[in-house]
N, CA, C and O of each residue as an XYZ file, in Angstrom:
444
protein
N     229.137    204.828     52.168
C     228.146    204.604     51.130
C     228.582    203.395     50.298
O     229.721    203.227     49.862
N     227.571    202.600     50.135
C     228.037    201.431     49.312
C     227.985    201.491     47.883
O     227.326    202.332     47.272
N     228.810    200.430     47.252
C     228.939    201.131     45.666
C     227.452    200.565     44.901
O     226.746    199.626     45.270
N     227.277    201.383     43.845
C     225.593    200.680     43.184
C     226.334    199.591     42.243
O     227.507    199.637     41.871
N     225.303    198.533     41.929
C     226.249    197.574     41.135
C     225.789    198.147     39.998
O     226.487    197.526     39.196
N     225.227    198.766     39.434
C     225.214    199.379     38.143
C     226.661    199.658     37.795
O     227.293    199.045     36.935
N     227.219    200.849     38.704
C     228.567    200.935     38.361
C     229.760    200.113     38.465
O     230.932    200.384     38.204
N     229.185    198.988     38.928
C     230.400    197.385     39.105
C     230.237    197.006     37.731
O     231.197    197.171     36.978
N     228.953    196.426     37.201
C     228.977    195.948     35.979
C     229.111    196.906     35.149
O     229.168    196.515     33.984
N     229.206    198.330     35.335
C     229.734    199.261     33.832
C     231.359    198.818     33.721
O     231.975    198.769     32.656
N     231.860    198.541     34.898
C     233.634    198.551     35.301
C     233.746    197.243     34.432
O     234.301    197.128     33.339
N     232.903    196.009     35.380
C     233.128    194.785     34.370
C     232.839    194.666     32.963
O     233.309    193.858     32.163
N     232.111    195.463     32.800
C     231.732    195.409     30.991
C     233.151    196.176     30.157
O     233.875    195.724     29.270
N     233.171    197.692     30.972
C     234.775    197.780     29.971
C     235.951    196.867     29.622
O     236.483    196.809     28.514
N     236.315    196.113     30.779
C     237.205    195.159     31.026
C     237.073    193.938     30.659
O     237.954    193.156     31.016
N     235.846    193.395     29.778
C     235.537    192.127     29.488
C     236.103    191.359     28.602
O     235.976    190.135     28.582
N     236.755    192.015     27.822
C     237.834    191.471     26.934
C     238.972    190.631     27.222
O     239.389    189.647     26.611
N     239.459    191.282     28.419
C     240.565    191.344     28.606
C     240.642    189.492     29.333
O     241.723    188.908     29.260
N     239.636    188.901     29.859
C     239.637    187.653     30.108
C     238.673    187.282     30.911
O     237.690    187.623     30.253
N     238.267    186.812     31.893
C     237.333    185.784     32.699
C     237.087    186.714     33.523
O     237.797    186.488     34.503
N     236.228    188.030     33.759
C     235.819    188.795     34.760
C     234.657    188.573     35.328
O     233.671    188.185     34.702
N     234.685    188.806     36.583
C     233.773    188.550     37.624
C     233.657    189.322     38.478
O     234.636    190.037     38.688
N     232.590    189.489     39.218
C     233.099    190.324     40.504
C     231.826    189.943     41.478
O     230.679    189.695     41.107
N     232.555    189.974     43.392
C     231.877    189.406     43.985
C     231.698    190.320     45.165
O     232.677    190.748     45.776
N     230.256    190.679     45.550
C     230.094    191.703     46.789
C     230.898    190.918     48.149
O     230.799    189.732     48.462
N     231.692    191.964     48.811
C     232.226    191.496     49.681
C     232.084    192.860     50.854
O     232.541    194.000     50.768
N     231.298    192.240     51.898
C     231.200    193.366     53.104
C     230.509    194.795     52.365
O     230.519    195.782     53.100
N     230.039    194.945     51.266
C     228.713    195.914     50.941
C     229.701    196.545     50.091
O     229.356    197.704     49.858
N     230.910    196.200     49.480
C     231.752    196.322     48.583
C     231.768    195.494     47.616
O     230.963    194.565     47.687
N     232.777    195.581     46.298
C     233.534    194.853     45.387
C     234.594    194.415     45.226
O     235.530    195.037     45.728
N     234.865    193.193     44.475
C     236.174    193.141     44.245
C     236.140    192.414     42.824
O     235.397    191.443     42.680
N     236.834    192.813     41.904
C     236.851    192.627     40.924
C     237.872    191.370     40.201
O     239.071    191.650     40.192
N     237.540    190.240     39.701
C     238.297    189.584     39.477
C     238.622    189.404     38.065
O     237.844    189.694     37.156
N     239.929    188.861     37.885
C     240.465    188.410     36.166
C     241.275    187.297     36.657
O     242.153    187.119     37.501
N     240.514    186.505     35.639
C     241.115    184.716     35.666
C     241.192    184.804     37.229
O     242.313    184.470     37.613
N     240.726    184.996     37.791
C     240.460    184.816     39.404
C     241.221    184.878     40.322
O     241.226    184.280     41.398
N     242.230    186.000     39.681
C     242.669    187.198     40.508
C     242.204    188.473     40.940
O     241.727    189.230     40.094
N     242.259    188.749     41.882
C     241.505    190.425     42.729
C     242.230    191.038     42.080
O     243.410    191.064     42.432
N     241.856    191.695     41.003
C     242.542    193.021     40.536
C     242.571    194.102     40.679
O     243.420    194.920     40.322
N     240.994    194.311     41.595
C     240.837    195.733     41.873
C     239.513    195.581     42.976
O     239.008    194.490     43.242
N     239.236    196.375     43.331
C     238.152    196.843     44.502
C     237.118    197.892     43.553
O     237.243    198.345     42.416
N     236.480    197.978     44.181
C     235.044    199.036     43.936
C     234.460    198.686     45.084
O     234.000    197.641     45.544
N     234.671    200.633     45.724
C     234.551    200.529     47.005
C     233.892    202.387     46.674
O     234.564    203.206     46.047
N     232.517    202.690     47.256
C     232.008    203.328     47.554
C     232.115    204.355     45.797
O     232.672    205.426     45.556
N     231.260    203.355     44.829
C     231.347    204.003     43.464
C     232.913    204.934     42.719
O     232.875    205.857     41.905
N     234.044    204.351     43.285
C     235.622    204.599     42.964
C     236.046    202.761     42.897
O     235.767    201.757     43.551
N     236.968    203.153     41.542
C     237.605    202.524     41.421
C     239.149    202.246     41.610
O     239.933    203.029     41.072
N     239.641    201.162     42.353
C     241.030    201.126     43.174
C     241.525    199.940     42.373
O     240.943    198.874     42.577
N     242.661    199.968     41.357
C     243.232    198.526     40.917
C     244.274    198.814     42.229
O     244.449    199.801     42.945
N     245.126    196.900     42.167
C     245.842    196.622     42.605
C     247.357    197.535     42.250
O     247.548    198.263     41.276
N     247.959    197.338     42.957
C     249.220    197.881     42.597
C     250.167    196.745     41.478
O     250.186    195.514     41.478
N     250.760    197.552     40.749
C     251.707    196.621     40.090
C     252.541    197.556     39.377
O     252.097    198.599     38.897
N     253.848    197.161     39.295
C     254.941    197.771     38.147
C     254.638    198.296     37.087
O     254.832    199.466     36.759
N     254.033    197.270     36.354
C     253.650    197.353     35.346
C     252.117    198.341     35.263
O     251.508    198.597     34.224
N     251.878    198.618     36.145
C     250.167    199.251     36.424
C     250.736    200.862     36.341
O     250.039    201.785     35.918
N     252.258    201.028     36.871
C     252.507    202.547     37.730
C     253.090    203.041     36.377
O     252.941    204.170     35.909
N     253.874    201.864     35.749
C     254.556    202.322     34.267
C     253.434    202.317     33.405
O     253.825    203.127     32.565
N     252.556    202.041     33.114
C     251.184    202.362     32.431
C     250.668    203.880     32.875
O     250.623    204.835     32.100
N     250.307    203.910     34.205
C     249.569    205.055     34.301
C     250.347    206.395     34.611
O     249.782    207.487     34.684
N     251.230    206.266     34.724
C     252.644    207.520     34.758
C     252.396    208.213     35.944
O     252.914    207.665     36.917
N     251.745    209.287     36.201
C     251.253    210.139     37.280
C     250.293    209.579     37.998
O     249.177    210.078     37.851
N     250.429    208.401     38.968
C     249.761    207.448     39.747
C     249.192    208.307     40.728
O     249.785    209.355     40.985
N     248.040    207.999     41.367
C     247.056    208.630     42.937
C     246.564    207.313     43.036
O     245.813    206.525     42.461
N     247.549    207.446     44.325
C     247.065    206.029     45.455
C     246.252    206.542     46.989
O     246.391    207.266     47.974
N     245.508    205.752     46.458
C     244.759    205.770     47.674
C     244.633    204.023     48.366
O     245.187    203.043     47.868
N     243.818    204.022     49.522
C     243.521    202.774     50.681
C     241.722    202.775     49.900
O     241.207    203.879     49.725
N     241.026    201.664     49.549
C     240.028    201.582     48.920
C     239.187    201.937     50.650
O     238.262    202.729     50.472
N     239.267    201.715     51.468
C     238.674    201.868     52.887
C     239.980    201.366     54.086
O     240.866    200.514     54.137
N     239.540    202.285     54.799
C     240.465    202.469     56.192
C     241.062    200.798     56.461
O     240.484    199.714     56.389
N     242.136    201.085     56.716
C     243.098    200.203     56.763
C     243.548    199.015     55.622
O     244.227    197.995     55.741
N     243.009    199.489     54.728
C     243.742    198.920     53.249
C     244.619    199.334     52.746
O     244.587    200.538     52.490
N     245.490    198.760     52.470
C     246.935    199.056     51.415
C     246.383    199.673     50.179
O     245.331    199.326     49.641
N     247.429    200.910     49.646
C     246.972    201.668     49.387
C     247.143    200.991     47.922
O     247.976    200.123     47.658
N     245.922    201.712     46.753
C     245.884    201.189     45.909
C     245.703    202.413     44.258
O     245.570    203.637     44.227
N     245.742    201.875     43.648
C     245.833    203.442     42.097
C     244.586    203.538     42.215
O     243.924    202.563     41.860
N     244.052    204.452     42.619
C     242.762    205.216     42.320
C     242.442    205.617     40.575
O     243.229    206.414     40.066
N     241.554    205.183     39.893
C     241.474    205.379     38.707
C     240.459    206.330     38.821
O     239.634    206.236     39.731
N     240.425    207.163     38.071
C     239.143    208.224     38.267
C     238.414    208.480     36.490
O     237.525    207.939     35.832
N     239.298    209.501     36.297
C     238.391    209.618     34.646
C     238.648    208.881     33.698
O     237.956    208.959     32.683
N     239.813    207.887     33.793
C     239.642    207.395     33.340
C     238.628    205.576     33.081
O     238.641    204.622     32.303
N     238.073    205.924     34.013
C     236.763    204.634     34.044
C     236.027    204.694     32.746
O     235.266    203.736     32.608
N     236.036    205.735     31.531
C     234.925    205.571     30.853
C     235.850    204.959     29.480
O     235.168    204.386     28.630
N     237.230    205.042     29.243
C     238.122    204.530     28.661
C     238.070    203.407     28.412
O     238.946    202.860     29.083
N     237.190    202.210     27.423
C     237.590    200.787     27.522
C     238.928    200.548     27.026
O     239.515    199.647     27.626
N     239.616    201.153     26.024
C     240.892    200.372     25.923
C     242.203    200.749     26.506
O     243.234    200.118     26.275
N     242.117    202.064     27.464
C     242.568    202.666     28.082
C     242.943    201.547     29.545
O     244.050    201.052     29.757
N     241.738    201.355     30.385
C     241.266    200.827     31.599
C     241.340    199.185     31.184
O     241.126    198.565     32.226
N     241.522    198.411     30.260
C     241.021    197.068     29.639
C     242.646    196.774     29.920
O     242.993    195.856     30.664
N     243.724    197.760     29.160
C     245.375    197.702     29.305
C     245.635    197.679     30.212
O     246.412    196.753     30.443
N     245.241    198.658     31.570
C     245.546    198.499     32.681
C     245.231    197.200     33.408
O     246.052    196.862     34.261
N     244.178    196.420     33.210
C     243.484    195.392     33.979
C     244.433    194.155     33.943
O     244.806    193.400     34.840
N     244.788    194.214     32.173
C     245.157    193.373     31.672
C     247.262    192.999     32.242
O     247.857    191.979     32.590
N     247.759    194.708     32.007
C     249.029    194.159     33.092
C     249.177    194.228     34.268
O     250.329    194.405     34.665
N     248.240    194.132     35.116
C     247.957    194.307     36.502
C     247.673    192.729     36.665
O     248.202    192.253     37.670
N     246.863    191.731     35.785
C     246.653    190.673     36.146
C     247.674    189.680     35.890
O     247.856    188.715     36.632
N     248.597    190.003     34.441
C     249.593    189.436     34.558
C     250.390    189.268     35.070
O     250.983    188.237     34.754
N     251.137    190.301     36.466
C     251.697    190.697     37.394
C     250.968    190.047     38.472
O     251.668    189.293     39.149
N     249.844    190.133     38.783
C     249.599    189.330     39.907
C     250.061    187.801     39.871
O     250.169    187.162     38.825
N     250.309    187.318     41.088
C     250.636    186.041     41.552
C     249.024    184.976     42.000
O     248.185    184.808     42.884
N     249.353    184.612     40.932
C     248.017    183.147     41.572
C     247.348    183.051     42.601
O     248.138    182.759     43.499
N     246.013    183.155     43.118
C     245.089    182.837     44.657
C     245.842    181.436     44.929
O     246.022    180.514     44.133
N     246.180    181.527     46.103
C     246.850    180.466     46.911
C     245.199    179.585     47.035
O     244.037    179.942     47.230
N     245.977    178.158     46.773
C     244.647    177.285     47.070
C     244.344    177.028     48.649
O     245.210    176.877     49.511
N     242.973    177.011     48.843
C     242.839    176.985     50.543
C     242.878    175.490     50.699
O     242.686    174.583     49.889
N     243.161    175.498     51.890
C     243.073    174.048     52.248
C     241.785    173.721     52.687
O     241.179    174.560     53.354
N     241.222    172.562     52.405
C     240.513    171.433     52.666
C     240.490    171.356     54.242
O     241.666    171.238     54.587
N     239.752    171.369     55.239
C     240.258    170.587     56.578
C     240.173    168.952     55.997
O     239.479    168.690     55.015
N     240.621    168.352     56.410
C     240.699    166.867     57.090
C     239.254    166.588     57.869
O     238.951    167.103     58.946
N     238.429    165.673     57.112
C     237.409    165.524     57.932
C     237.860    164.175     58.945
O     237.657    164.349     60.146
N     238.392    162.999     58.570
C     239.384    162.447     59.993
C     239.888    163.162     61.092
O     239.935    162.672     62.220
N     240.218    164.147     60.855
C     240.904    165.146     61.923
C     240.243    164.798     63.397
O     240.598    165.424     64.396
């Protein structure tokens, strides 16, 4: 079942504070970005942040799940989705912890 974007933009609206959020359908899914890092998935109306240190020491009693079959497994957030400053903290050291989108290369149109 694919996620409704109603519930993408309720996710992005809690989290809007926290910096430059976006999010872009990918394969009848989400992925949620900050400063234009993937921070999290929204995948079949559940929300999956990325993993991070700082994400597991935030949420104490972590449930990881794979957002869909053959994905690395990721913190399943559940009740707490309706939490903005709860879920906004999490976003926020999860993105600082992430490492920068590698820039793609250009082909060479000489090539």
């Amino acid at each position: 079942m694919a996620s409704d974007e109603n519930f993408v933009k309720f996710i992005a609206e809690q989290v809007e504070t926290v910096g430059n959020i976006r999010y872009r359908k990918m394969f009848g899914e989400y992925a949620l970005y900050c400063n234009e890092k993937v921070v999290a998935l929204i995948c079949d109306n559940q929300l999956f942040v990325k993993r991070s240190n700082a994400g597991r020491a935030f949420i104490g009693d972590v449930v990881e799940s794979p957002a869909y079959k053959g994905a690395r497994p990721s913190f399943l957030i559940e009740d707490q989705c309706e939490d903005k400053e709860w879920l906004s903290e999490l976003i926020r050291l999860t993105e600082k912890e992430l490492p920068l989108p590698k820039k793609k290369k250009v082909p060479n149109p000489s090539s």
